[in-house]
PANU-766929 format. One line per field, with one value per residue (C-alpha): y, x, z; residue number from 1; residue in three letters. Coordinates in nm, 4 decimals. Example, Ala and Ser with C-alpha at 12.3 -4.5 7.8 and 13.67 -1.06 7.14 Angstrom:
<sites>
py (-0.4500 | -0.1060)
px (1.2300 | 1.3670)
pz (0.7800 | 0.7140)
zaza (1 | 2)
gudren (ALA | SER)
</sites>
This chain:
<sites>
py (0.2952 | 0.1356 | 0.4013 | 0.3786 | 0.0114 | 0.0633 | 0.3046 | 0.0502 | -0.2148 | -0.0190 | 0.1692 | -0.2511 | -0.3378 | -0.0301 | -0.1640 | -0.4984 | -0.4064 | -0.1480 | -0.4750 | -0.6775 | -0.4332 | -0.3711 | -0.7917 | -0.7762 | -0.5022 | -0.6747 | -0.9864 | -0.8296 | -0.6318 | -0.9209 | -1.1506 | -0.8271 | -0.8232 | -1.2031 | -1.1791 | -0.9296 | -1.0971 | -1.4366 | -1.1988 | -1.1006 | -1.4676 | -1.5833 | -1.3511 | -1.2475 | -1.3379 | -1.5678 | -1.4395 | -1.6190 | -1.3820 | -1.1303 | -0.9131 | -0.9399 | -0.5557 | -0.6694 | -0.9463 | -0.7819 | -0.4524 | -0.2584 | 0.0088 | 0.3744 | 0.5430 | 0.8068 | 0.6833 | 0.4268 | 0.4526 | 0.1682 | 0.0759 | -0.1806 | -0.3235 | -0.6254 | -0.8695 | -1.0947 | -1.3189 | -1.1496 | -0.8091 | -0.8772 | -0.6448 | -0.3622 | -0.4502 | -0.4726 | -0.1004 | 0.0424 | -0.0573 | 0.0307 | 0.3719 | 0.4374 | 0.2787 | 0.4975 | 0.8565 | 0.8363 | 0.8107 | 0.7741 | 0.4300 | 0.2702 | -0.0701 | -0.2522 | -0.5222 | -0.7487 | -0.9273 | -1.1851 | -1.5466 | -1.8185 | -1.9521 | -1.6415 | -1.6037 | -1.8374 | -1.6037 | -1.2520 | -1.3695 | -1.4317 | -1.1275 | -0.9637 | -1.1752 | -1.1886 | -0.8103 | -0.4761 | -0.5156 | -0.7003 | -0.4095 | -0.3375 | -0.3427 | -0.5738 | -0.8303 | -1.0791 | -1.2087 | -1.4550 | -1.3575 | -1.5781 | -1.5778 | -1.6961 | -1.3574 | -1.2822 | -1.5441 | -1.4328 | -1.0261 | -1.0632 | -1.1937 | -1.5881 | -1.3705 | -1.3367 | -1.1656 | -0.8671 | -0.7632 | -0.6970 | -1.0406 | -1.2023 | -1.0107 | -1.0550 | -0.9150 | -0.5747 | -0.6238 | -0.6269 | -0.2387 | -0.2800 | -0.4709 | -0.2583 | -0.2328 | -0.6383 | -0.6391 | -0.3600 | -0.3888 | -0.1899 | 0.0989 | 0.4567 | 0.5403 | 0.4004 | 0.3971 | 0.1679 | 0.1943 | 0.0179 | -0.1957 | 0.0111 | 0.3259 | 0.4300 | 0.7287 | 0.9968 | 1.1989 | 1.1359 | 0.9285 | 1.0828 | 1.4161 | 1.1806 | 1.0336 | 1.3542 | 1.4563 | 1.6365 | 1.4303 | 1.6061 | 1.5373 | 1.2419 | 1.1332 | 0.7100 | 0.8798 | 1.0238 | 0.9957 | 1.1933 | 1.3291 | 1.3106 | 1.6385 | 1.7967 | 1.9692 | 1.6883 | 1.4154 | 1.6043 | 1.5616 | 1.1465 | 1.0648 | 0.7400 | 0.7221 | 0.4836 | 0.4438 | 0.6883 | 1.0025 | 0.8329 | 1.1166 | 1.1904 | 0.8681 | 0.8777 | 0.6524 | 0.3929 | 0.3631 | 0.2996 | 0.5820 | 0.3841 | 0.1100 | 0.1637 | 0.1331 | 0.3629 | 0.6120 | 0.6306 | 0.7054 | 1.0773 | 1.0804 | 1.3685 | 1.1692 | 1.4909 | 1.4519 | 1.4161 | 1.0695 | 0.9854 | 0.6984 | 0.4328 | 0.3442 | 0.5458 | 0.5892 | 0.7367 | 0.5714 | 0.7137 | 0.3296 | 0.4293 | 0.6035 | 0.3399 | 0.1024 | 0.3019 | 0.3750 | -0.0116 | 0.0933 | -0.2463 | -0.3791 | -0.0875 | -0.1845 | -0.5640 | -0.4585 | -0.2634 | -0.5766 | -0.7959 | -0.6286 | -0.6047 | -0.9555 | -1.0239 | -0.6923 | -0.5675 | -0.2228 | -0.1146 | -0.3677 | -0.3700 | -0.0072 | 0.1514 | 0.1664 | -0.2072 | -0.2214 | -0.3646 | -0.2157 | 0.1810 | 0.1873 | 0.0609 | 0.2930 | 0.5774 | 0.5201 | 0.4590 | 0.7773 | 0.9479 | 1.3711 | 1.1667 | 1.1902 | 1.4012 | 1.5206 | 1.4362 | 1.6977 | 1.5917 | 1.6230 | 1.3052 | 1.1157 | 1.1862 | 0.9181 | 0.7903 | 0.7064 | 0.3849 | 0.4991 | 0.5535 | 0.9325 | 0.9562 | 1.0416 | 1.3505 | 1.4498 | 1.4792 | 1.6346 | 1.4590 | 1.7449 | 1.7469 | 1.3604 | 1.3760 | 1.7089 | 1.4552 | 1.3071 | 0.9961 | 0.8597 | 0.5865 | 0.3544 | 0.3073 | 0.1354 | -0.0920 | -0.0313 | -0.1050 | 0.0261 | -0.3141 | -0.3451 | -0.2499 | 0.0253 | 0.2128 | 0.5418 | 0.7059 | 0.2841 | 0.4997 | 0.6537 | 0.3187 | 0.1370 | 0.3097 | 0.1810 | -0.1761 | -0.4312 | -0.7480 | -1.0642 | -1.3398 | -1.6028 | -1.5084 | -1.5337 | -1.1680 | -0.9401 | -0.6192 | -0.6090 | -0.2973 | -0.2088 | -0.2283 | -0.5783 | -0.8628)
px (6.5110 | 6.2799 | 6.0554 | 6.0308 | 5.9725 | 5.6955 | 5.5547 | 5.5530 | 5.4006 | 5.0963 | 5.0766 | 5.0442 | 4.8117 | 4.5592 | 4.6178 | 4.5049 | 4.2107 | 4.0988 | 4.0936 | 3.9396 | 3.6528 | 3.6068 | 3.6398 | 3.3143 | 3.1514 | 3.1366 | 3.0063 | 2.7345 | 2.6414 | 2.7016 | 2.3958 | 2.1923 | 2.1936 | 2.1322 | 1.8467 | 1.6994 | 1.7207 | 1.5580 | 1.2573 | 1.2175 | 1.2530 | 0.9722 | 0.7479 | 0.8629 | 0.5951 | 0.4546 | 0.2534 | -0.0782 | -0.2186 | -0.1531 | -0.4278 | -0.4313 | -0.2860 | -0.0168 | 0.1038 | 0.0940 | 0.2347 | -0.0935 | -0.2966 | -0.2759 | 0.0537 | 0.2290 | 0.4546 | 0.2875 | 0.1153 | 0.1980 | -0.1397 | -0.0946 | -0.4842 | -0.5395 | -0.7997 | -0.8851 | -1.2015 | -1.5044 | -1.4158 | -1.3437 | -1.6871 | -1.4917 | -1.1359 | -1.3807 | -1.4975 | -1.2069 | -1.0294 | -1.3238 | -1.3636 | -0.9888 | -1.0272 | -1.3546 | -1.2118 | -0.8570 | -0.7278 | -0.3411 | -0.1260 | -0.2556 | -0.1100 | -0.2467 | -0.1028 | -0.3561 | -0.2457 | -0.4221 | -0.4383 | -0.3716 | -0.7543 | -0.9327 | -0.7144 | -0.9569 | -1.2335 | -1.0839 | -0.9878 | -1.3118 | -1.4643 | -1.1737 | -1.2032 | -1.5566 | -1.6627 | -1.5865 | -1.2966 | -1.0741 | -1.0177 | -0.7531 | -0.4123 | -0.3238 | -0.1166 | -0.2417 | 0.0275 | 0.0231 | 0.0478 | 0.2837 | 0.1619 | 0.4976 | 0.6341 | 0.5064 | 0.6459 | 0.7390 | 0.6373 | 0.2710 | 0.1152 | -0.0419 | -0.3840 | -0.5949 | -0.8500 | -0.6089 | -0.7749 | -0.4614 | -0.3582 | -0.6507 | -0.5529 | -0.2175 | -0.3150 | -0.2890 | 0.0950 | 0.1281 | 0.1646 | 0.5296 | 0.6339 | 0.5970 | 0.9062 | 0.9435 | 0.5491 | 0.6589 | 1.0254 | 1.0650 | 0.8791 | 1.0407 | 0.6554 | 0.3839 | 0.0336 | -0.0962 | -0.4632 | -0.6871 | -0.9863 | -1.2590 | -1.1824 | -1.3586 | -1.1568 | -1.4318 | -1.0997 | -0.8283 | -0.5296 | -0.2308 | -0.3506 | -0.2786 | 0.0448 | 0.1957 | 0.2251 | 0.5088 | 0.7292 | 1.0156 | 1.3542 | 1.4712 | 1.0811 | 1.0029 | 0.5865 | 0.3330 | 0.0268 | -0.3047 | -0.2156 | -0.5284 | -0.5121 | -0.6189 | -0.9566 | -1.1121 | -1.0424 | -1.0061 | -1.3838 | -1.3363 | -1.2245 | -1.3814 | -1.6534 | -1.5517 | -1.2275 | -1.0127 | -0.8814 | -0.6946 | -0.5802 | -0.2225 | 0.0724 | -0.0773 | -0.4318 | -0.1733 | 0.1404 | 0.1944 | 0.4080 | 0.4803 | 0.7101 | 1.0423 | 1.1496 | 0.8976 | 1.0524 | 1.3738 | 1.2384 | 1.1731 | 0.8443 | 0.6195 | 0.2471 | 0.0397 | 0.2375 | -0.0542 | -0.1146 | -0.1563 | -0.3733 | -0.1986 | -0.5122 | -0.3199 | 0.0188 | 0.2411 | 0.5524 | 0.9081 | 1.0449 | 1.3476 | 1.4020 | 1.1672 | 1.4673 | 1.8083 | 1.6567 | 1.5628 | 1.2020 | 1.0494 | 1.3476 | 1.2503 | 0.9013 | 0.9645 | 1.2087 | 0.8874 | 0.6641 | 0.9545 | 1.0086 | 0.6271 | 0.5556 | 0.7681 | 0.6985 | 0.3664 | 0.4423 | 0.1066 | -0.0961 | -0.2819 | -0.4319 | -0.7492 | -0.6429 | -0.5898 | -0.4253 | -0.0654 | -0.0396 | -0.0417 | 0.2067 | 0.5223 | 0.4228 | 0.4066 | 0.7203 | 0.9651 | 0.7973 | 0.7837 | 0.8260 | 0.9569 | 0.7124 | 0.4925 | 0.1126 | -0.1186 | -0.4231 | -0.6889 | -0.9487 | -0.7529 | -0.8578 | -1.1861 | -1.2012 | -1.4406 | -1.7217 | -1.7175 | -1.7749 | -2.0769 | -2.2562 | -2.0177 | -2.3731 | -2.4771 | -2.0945 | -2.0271 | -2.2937 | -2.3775 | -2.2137 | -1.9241 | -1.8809 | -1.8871 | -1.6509 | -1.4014 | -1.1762 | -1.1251 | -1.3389 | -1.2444 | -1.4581 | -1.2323 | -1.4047 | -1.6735 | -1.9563 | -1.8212 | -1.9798 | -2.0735 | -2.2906 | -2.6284 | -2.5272 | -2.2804 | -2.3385 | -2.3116 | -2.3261 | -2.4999 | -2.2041 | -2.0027 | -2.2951 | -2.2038 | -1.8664 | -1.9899 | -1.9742 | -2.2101 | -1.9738 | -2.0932 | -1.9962 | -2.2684 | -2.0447 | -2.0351 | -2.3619 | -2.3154 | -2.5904 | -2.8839 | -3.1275 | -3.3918 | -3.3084 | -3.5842)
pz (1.6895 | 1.9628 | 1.9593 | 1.5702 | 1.5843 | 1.8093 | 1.5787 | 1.3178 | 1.4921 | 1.6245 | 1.2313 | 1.1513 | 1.4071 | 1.3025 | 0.9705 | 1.0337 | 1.2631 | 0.9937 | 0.7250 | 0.9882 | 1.0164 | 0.6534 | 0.5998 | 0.8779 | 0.7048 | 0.4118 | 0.4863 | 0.6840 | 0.3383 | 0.1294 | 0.4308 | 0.3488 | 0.0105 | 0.0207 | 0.2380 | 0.0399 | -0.2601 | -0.0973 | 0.0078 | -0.3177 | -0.4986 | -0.2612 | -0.3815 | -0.7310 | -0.8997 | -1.1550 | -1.3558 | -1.3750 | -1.6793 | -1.9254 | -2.0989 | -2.4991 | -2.4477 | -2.1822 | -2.4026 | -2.7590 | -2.5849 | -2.7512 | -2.6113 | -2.5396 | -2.6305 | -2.3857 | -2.0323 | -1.8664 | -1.5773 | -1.3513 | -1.0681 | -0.8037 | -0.6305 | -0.4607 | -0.4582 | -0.2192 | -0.3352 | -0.1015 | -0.1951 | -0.5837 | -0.6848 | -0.5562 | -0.7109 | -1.0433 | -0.9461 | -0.8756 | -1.2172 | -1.4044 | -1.2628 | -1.3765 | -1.7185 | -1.8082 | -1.6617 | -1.8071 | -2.1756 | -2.0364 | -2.0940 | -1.7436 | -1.6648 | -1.3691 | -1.1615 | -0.9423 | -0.7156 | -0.5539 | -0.3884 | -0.6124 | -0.5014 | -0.6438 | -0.9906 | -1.1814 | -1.0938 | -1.1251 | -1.5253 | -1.5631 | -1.4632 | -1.6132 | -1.9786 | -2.0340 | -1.9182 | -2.1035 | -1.8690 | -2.1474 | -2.3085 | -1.9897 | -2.0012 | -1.7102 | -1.5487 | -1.2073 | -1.0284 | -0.7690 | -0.4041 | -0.1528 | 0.1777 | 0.3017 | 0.2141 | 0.5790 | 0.7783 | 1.0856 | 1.0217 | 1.1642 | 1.4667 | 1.4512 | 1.5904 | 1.3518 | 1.5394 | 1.4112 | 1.0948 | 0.8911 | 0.9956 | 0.8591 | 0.5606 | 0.4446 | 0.1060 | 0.2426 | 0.3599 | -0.0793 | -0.0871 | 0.0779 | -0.1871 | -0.4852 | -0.6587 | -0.6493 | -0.8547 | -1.0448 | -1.1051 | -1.4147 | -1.3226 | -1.2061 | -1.0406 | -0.9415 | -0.8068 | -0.4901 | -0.4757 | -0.1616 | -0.2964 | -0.2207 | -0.3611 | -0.7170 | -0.9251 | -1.0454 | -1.2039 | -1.4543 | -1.2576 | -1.5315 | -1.2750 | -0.9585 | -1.0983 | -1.2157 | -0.8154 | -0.7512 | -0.4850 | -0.2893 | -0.3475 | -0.1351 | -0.0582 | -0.1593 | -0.1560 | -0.1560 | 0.0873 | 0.2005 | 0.5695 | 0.8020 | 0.8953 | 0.5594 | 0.5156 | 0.4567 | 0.6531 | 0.9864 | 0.9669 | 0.9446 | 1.2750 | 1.3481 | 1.6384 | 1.8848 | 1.7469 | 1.9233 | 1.7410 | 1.4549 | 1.2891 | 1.4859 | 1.5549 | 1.9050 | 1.7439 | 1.5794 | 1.8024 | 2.1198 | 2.2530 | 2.6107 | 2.4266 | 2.4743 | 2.0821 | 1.9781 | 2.2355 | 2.1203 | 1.7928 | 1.8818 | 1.7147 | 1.8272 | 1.9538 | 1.7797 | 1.4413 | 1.1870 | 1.0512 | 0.6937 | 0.5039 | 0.3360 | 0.1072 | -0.2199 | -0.2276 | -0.4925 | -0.5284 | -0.6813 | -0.6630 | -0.7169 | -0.4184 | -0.2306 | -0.3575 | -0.3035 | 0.1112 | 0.1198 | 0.2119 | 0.1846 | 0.4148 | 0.6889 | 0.7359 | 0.7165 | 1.0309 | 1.2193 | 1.1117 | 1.2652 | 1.5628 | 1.6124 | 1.6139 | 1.9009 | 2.1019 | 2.0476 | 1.9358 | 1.8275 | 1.7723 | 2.1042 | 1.9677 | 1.8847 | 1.5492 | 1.5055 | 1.2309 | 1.1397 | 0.7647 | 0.8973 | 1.1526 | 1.0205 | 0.7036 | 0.9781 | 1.1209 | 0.8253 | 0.6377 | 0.9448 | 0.8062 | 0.4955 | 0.2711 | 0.0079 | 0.0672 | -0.2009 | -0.3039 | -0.0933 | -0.3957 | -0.4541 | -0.1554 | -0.0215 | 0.2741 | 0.5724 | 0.3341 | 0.5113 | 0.8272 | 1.0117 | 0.9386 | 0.6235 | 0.4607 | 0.7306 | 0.6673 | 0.3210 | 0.0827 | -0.2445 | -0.4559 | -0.2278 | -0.3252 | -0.6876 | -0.7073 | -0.5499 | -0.7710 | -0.6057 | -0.3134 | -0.0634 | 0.1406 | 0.3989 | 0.7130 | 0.8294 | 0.5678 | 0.2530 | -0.0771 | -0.1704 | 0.1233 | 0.1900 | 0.4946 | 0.3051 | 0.2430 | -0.1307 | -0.2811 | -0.6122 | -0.7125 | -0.6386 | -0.8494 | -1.1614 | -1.1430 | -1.0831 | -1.3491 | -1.2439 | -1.2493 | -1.5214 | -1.3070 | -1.0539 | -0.7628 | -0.5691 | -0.5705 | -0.3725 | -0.0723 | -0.1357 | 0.0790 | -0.1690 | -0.2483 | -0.2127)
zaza (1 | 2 | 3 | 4 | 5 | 6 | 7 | 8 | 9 | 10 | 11 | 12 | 13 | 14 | 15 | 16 | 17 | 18 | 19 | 20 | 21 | 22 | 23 | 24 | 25 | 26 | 27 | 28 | 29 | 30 | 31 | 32 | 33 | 34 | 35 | 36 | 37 | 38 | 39 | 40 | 41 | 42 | 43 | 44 | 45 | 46 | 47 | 48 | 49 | 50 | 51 | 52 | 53 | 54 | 55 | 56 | 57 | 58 | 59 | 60 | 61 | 62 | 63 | 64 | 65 | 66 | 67 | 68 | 69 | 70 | 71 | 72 | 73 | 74 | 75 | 76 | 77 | 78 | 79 | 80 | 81 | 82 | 83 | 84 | 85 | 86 | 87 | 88 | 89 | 90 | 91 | 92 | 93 | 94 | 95 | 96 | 97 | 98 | 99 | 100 | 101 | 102 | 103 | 104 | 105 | 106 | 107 | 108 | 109 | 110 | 111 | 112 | 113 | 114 | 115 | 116 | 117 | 118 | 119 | 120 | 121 | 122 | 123 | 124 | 125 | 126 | 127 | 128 | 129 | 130 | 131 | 132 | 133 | 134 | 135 | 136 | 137 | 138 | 139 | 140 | 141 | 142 | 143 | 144 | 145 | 146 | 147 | 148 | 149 | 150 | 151 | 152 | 153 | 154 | 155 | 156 | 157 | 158 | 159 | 160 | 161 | 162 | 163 | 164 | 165 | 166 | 167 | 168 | 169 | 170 | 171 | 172 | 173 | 174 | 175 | 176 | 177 | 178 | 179 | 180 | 181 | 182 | 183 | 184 | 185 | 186 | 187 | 188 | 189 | 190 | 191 | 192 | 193 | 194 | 195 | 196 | 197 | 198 | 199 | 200 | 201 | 202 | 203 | 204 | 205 | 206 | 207 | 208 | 209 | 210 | 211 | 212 | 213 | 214 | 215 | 216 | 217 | 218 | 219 | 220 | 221 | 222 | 223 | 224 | 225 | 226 | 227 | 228 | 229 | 230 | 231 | 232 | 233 | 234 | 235 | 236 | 237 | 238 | 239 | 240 | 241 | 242 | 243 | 244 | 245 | 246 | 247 | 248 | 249 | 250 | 251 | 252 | 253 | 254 | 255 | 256 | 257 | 258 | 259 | 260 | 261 | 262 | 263 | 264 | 265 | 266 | 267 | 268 | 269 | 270 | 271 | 272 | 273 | 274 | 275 | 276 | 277 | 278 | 279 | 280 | 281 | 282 | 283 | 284 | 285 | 286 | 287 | 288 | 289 | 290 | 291 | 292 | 293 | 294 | 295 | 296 | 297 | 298 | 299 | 300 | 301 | 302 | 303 | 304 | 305 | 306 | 307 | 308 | 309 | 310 | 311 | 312 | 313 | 314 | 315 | 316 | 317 | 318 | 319 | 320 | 321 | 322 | 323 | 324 | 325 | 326 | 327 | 328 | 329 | 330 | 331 | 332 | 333 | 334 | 335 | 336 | 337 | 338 | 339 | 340 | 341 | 342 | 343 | 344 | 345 | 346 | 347 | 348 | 349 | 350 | 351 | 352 | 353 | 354 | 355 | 356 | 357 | 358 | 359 | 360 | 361 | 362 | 363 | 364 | 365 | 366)
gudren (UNK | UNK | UNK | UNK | UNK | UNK | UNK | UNK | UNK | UNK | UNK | UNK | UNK | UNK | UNK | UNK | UNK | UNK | UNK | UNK | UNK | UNK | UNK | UNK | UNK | UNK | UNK | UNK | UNK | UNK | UNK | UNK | UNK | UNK | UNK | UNK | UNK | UNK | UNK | UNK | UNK | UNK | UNK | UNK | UNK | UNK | UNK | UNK | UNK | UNK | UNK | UNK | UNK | UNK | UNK | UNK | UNK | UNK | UNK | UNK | UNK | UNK | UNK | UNK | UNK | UNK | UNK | UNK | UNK | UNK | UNK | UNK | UNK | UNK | UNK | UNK | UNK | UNK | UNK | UNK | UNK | UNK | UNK | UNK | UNK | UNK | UNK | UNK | UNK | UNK | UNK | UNK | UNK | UNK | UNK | UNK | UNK | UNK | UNK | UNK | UNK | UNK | UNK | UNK | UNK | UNK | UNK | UNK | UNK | UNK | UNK | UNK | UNK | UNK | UNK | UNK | UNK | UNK | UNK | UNK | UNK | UNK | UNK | UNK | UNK | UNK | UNK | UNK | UNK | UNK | UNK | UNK | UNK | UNK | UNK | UNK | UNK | UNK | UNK | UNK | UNK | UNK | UNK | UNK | UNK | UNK | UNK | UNK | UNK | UNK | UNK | UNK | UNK | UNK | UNK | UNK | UNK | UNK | UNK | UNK | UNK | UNK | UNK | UNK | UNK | UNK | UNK | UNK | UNK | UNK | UNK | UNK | UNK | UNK | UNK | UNK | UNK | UNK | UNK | UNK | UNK | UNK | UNK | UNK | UNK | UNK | UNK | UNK | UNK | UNK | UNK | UNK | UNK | UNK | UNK | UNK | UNK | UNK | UNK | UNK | UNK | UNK | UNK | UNK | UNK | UNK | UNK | UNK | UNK | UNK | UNK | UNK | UNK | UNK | UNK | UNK | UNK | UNK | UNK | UNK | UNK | UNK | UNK | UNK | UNK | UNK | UNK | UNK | UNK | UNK | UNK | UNK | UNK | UNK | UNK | UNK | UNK | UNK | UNK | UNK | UNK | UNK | UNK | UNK | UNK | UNK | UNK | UNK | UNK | UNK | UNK | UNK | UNK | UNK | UNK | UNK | UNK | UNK | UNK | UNK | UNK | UNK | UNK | UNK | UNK | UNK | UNK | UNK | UNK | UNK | UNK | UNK | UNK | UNK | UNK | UNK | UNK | UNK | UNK | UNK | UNK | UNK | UNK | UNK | UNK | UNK | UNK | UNK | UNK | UNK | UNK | UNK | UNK | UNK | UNK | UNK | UNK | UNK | UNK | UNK | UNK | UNK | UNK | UNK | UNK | UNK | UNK | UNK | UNK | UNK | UNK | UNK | UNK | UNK | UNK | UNK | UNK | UNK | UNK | UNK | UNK | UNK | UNK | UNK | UNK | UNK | UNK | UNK | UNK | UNK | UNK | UNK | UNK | UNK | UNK | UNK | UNK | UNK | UNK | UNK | UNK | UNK | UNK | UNK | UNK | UNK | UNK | UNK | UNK | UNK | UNK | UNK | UNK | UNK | UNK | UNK | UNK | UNK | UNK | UNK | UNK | UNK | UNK | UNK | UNK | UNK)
</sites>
């Protein structure tokens, strides 16, 4: 009978400990969940304005074809590019989200409003810079810090909450092809997106004199911290670029994507993990880690990059350029200034703003 009583009381104690655990579990979900739902009330949106064919529903019919771009107010000319080259080459229901500091919406409607451009279907939404409290460094000699609009890409299912897929796009890219072709990308089961790996054809060519060889983890991470060790990460692993990404939001929701990298940008801030690289840049590397062998390739016809760096004109030939179907300016010389290479083909796309605000630099200029 002792032995049976004994039996009991430890069966009880397990039984207890087991609720205890579960009781712990619980309200470390239910902090979770509330944190992640105060992230996403600081930033969910208002909506500072609706096209005429957001509001009344209107436009082309077919599955819509959610785009996410950014613009910040001295690189607005190439936000303007960028949506006009997708308008003009694509027929498809595309729906664009802009989002952008509260100081440059009055300007964006009215490039938007009083330019062929009102004929887009689009929303702008308000950006909160204090969304990134305590994710980036206080240097802003860091160019992603001194650009918190690029840190908007992580957040895409709380700017497009209603959407299955979507479309990030960088500022200075211009689309020569039709984007229903980039959004029907097949993405492997299980992968949150899509990206261009650095190692493709076409980019291996792109590494960026004086930069470091940035197309491997080893130009964006630095492999001697200790959390980026236990990571298991392979230094040679090919890179990818972040400047188009396709999206399946619902998986990017279900793995709490947007909670992963706010952890890297986190845990950066207070350890340095890869900030003090060649890359410098704090938008790539927490995208690297999280989707580290996690994520689809897109067809590199659909990302033609470099054209912003120096000798993107000796490396690329004109006909090579305009048989891409989407071209990115990534780098120092943007195509809205005079030392870009290949500005003609980003001139076409241009639409000159009425308020007389932004004129893209040309060499030939008086």
């Amino acid at each position: 009978m002792t032995l049976r009583r004994v039996n009991v009381v430890i069966l009880i104690l397990l039984a207890v400990a087991f609720l205890i655990i579960v009781q712990r579990n619980l309200l470390k979900l239910s902090d979770f969940l509330h944190k992640e739902n105060s992230d996403a009330e600081q930033i969910l949106p208002f909506e500072a304005e609706l096209s005429p064919q957001a509001r009344l529903k209107t436009g082309a019919k077919g599955e819509e074809i959610s785009v996410l771009i950014t613009a910040a107010e001295d690189r607005l000319g190439g936000v303007i590019a960028a949506i006009n080259s997708v308008h003009h080459n694509s027929k498809a229901n595309v729906a664009f989200t802009i989002v952008t500091p509260n100081d440059t919406v009055d300007h964006l409607k009215a490039w938007m409003s009083n330019t062929k451009l009102k004929e887009v279907k689009y929303k702008i939404v308000i950006f909160q810079p204090e969304l990134l409290n305590g994710k980036i460094p206080k240097d802003t000699s860091m160019l992603d810090a001194a650009k918190p609009l690029t840190f908007a890409r992580f957040y895409l299912p709380v700017y497009i909450p209603d959407a299955e897929k979507a479309i990030y796009l960088d500022d200075d890219v211009v689309v020569q092809g039709d984007i229903q072709e980039l959004y029907e990308t097949s993405l492997k089961p299980g992968h949150a997106a899509a990206f261009s790996d650095d190692c493709d054809s076409a980019s291996a060519k792109g590494i960026v004199r004086g930069a470091g060889n940035q197309i491997n983890y080893m130009g964006f991470l630095d492999f001697k911290k200790e959390a980026i060790k236990k990571l298991g990460m392979r230094a040679n692993t090919c890179s990818f670029n972040p400047g188009v990404i396709i999206a399946n939001l619902t998986e990017w929701k279900n793995q709490n994507i947007t909670q992963q990298l706010e952890h890297w940008m986190e845990l950066n801030s207070q350890v340095d993990l890869y900030s003090s690289t060649l890359a410098e840049s704090l938008t790539t590397p927490p995208l690297l880690i999280v989707f580290y062998k996690r994520h689809s390739s897109i067809d590199p016809r659909w990302h033609l990059r470099h054209l912003g760096t120096t000798g993107a004109g000796n490396r690329y030939s004109a006909q090579y350029v305009r048989a891409a179907k989407l071209l990115h300016g990534n780098g120092h010389y943007k195509p809205w200034m005079g030392t870009s290479s290949f500005t003609e083909v980003w001139d076409q796309w241009f639409i000159p703003d009425p308020t007389g605000k932004f004129h893209p630099v040309r060499r030939h200029a008086d």
